[in-house]
N, C-alpha and C positions, 0 to 999 in steps of 0.2 A: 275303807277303814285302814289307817296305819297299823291296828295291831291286829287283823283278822290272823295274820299269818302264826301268831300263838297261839290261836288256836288249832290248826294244821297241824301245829308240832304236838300242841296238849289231847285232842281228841282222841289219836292213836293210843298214845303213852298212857290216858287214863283207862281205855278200853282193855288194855294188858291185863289189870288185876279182877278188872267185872269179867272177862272172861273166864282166867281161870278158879273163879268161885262159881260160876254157874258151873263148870264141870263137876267142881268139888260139890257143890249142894244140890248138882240135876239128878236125875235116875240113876241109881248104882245100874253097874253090870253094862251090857253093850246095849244102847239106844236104839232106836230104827238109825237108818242111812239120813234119812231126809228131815227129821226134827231133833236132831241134837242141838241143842240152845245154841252153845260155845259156838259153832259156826254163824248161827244168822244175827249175833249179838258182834264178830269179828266184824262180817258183813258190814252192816246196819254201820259200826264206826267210823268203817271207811269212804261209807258214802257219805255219812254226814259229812265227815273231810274237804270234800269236795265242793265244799259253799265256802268255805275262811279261802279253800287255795282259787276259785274263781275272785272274790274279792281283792285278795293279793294282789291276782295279777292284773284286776282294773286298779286297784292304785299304783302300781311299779309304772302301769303305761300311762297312767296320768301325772305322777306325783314324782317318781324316780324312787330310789329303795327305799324301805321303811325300818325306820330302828325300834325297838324295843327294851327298854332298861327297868332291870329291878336291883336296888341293888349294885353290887360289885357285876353282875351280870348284865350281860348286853349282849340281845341278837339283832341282824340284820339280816334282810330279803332286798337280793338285789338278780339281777338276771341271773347267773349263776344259779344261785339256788334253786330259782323257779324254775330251772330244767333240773335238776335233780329230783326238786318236788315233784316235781309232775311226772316224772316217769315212775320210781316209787310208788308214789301213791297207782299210776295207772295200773300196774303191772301189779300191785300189788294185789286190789282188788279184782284181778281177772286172777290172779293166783288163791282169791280167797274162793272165790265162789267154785274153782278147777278142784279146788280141796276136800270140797265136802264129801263127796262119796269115794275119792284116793285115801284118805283117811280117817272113813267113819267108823268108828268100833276099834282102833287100834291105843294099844296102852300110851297114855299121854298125849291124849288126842286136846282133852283141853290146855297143855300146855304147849301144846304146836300154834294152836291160835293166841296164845296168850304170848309169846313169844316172837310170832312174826308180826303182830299189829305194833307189840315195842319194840322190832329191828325199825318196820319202817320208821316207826315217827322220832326216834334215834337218828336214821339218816337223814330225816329234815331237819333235824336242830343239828346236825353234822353244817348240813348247808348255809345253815344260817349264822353259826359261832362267828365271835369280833376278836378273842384272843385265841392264844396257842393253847394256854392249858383248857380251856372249856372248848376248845375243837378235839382236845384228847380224850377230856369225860367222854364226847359224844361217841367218839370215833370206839372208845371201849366197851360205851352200853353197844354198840352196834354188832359189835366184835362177839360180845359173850353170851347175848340171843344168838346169835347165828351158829360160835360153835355147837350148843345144843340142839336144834336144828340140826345139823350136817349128821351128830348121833344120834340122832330121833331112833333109828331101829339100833337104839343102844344092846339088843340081845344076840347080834349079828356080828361075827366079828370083824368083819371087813368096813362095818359104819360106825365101828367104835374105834377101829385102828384110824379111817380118817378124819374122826371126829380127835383125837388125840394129835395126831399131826397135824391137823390146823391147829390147835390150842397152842403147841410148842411153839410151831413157828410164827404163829402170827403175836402170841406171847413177847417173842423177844422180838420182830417189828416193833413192838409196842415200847419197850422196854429201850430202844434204836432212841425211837422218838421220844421218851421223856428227859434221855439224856440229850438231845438237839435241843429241846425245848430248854434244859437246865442251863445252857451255852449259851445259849439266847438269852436268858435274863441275866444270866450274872454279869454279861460282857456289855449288854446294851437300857439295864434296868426295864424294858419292857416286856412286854406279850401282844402286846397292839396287832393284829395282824394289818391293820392301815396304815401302819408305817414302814414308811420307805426307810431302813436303815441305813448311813449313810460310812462308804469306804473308809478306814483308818486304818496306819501301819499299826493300830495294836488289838482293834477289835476286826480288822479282816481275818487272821488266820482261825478264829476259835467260830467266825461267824461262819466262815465255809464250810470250818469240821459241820456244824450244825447244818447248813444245809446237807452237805453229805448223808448226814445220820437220816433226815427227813425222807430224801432217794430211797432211801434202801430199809427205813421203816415201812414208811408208808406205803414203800414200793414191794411189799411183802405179799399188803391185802391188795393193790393194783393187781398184781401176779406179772410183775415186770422180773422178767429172763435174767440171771438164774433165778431170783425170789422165786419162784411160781410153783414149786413142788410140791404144794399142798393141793393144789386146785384141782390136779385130775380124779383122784382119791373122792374126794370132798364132794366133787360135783356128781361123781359118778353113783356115791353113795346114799349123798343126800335125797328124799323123796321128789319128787320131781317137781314141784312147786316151790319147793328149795332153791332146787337145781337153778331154775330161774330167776329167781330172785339171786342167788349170787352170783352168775355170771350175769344177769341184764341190768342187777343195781347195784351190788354191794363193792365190786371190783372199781366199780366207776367213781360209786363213793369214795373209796382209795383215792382216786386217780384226783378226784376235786378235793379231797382234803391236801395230799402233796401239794397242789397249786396254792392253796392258801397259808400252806403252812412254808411256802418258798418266795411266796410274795414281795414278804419284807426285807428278803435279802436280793431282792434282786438286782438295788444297783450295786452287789458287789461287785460281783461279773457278769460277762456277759456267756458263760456258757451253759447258763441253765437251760437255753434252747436247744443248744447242741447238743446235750446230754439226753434231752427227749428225746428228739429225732434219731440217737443213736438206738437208744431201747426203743423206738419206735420200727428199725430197719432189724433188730434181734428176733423181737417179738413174732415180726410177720415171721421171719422165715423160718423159726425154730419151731413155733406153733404148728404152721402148715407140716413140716416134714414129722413132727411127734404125731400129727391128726392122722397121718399116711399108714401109720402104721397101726391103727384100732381096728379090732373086731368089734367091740360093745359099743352100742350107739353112744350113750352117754358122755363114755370116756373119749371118743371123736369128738362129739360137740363142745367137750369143756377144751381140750385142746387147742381146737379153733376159735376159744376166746380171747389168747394169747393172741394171735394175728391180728384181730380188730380192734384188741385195747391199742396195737401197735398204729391202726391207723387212728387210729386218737390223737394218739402221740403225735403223729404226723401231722395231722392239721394245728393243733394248740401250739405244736412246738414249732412251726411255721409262723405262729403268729409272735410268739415270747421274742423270738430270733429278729424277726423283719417287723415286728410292730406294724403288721398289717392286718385287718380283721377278718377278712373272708376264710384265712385258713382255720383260726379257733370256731367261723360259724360252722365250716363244715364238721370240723371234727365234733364238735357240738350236735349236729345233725347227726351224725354218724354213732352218737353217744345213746339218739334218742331212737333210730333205725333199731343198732344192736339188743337193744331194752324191748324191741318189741319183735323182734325176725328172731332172737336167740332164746327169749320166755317162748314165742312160737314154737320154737323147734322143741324145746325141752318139754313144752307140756304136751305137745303131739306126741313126742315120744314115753311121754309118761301116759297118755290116753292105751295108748301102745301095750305098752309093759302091764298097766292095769287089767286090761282085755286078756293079754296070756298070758300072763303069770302071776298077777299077785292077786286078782279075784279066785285064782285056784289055788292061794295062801303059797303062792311060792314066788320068793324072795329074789330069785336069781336073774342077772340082768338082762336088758335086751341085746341081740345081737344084728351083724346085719343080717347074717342067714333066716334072723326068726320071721325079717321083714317081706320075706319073698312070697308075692300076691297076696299083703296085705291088701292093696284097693280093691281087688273083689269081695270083699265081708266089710272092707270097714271105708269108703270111697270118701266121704267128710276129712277124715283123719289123712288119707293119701295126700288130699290136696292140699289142705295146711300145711302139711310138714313138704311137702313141695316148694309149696311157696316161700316157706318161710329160709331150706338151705338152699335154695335155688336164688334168695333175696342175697343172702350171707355171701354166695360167691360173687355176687356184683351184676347179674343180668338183668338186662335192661327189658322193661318199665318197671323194675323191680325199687325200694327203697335203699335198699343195700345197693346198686348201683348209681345212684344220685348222689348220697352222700358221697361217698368215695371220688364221683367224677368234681362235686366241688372241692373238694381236699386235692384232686390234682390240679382243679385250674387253679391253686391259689398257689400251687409248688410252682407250675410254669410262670406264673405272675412273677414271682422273685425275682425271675433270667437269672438267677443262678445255677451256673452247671450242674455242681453236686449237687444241690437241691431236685434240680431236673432230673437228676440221673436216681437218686432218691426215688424221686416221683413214679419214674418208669421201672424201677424196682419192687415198689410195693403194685405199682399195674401185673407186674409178672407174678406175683404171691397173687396176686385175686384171681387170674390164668389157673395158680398149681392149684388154688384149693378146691377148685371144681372137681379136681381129680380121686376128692374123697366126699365132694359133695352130689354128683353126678350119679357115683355105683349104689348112694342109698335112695335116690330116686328110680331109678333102675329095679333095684331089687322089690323096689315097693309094685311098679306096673305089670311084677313077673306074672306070667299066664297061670307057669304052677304055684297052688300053694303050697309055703312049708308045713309040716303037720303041727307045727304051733300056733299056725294062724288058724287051720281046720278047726283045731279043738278051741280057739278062742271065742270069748263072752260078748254079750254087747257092750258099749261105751255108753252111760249115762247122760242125758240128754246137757246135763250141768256142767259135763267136761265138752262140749260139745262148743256149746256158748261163746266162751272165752275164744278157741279156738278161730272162730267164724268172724269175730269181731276183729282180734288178731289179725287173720289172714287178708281182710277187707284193710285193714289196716297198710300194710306190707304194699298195697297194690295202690291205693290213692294218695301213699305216700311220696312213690313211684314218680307218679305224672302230674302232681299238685305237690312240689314240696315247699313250695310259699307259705301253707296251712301252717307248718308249724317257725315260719321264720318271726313270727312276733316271741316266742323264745328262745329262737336260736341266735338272734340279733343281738339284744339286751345282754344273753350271756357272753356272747363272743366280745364286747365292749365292755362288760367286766373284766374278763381275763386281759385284756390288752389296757386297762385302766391298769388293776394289780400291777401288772410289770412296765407301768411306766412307760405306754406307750401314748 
């Protein structure tokens, strides 16, 4: 069906408001754990999801994108998106069901659900936008569930101070981008994001400013070096099904709205490649050496999302630069690894924190010390989050090492030096980040335990789930990554379609 994929975007975005009215008209006062409505009503939408986005993707593979028009409105599903979609929606639903007893009983619980079912379906109709300005509604519905989210424990001050600093900053990202976008229409009369804009000595100067503004809006929510200030806060604070969800989708959503919203200028110049690849070579390094330096688990892992949005960069912008496809598939690949070894690690470490400290109503973060001989009481939990930073540094048959090795054979493909040298630079960043990915494996196999892991609860069988599928996930991704090249293809020949290759 050419419009199944409206209903992907509309399923979610209806389910936002039947959510938070079943909080509002279920049982006053704290419900049990395991029959609060708002949860298996979140559930239940997102699986239904999951029939429009299989559809989709049998017509994308038979038919090529599908448009949709109402109206001055028009969306499109083309490879691109359907990798956005589908990790979204995955991740999302392994973060709804991770939810249910991390957050049962707590104030605004049905607005936690009623808020991330409209982030995600926000980021699919992110994906799917045809012009500038309805990629900006999208990219703000996305934006303004999420900052609520990040102050879910709004009574805390440490998740309202990062809930506040995301707003600012990604506020004025936002504010970057509508004035790119204003540049764009008054110099060129369009919003098309299918059009190739074409070089003039009187609309190149104001068309550049506008891409410029795009970099560095857009590049706010990507968390591209310097932007990135908000991210460790944000992620450290938000609850940990958050946590995931913004570094394994929401940043990336960033990173695919910039491409879309860069498209049309591309035959300005030609340095929109280089300009990746440059924040591509920032990113890793600044990430891993900011990660080197955490005590809190969280605030390490968000850290470490700066380095791999970096090899993102690296492969896509391999491909923008040289109009060759393998590098956009891998970084593609590597888009869809991150989304599933980085929600791993984060909801591990949120099973974590749950067990010691916030089932004993205390708020305060995980550390690595709290982790030492967690695998003797919680051995499920060890391995996951094993697997999943041990994926993130790049060891092999891990997924996190596959992606990455195709993103270098596509840099050596170039035979360009710098590119190679490039290449062998971000190899050496996947070397350092072991160095803070290694001592929290470590601390987890300690003999002794720390008296917080003593005193800690069991893990509910529901946070368990997610986890196990995850970590299965990590591993056959590893040594089968053809599985998912029927998305990784289509999108990497979008992006090199976009910039005109």
């Amino acid at each position: 069906m050419d419009t199944a994929f409206v209903w992907l975007i509309a399923i979610p975005l209806a389910a936002s408001p039947v959510n938070y009215l079943a909080g509002r008209l279920g049982p006053a006062g704290r419900v049990e754990r395991a029959t609060s409505p708002v949860r298996w009503v979140a559930l239940l939408a997102l699986l239904a999801a999951w029939i429009p986005f299989g559809l989709a993707a049998q017509y994308l593979a038979a038919h090529g994108p599908a448009v949709y028009t109402y109206g001055a409105i028009s969306l499109r599903l083309d490879g691109l998106s359907l990798v956005l979609s589908g990790v979204a929606l995955a991740l999302g639903t392994l973060v709804m069901l991770f939810s249910g007893q991390y957050i049962a009983g707590e104030d605004g619980e049905n607005k936690y659900y009623a808020l991330l079912t409209a982030m995600i379906g926000a980021i699919i109709g992110l994906s799917c936008a045809t012009d500038l300005f309805n990629l900006w509604v999208w990219f703000e519905t996305m934006a303004i569930s999420s900052y609520m989210l990040v102050a879910f424990y709004h009574k805390q001050a440490g998740a309202l101070e990062a809930g506040i600093k995301y707003l600012v900053q990604s506020t004025v990202g936002s504010v970057f981008v509508l004035l790119g976008i204003g540049l764009v229409f008054g110099t060129s009369g369009t919003l098309d994001l299918s059009a190739h804009l074409q070089k003039t000595a009187q609309l190149a100067p104001a068309l550049l400013a506008a891409g410029a503004l795009f970099v560095i809006g857009f590049g706010v929510k990507t968390a591209l070096v310097p932007m990135h200030t908000w991210l460790p806060d944000a992620h450290s604070q938000a609850p940990s099904g958050i946590s995931a969800m913004l570094s394994g989708v929401v940043i990336e959503a960033g990173l695919v709205a910039m491409l879309r919203a860069l498209a049309p200028l591309a035959n300005l110049t030609s340095l929109w490649g280089p300009i990746l690849l440059g924040f591509s070579a920032v990113n890793m390094l600044f990430g891993n050496l900011m990660a080197l330096r955490q005590t809190q688990v969280k605030r390490m892992l968000a850290y470490s999302s700066l380095s791999h949005i970096g090899y993102m960069l690296l492969g896509i912008g391999i491909t923008v630069t040289f109009h060759q496809v393998e590098g956009a598939q891998g970084g593609l690949f590597h888009l869809i690894n991150h989304g599933i070894m980085k929600g791993l690690a984060f909801l591990a470490a949120g099973a974590l924190l749950y067990a010691l400290h916030i089932a004993h109503g205390d708020h305060s973060p995980l550390t690595v010390g709290d982790l030492s001989g967690a695998s003797r009481r919680y051995p499920l939990v060890a391995i996951a989050f094993s697997v999943a930073v041990l994926g993130l540094g790049g060891l092999p048959p891990l997924a996190g090492f596959m992606s990455k090795w195709q993103i270098f054979v596509a840099g050596f493909q170039t035979q360009v030096p710098w590119v190679q040298a490039l290449v062998i630079f971000a190899a050496l960043n996947s070397v350092l980040s072991l160095a803070y990915y290694a001592p929290l494996v470590n601390a987890i196999y300690r003999r002794e335990m720390s008296s917080t892991v003593k005193q800690g609860l069991a893990i509910p069988a529901t946070m368990n789930i997610p986890l196990v599928l995850m970590a299965l996930a990590v591993i056959v991704l590893g040594i089968w990554p053809d599985l998912v090249s029927w998305l990784t293809g289509p999108g990497a020949k979008a992006i090199l379609a976009a910039f005109g290759g």
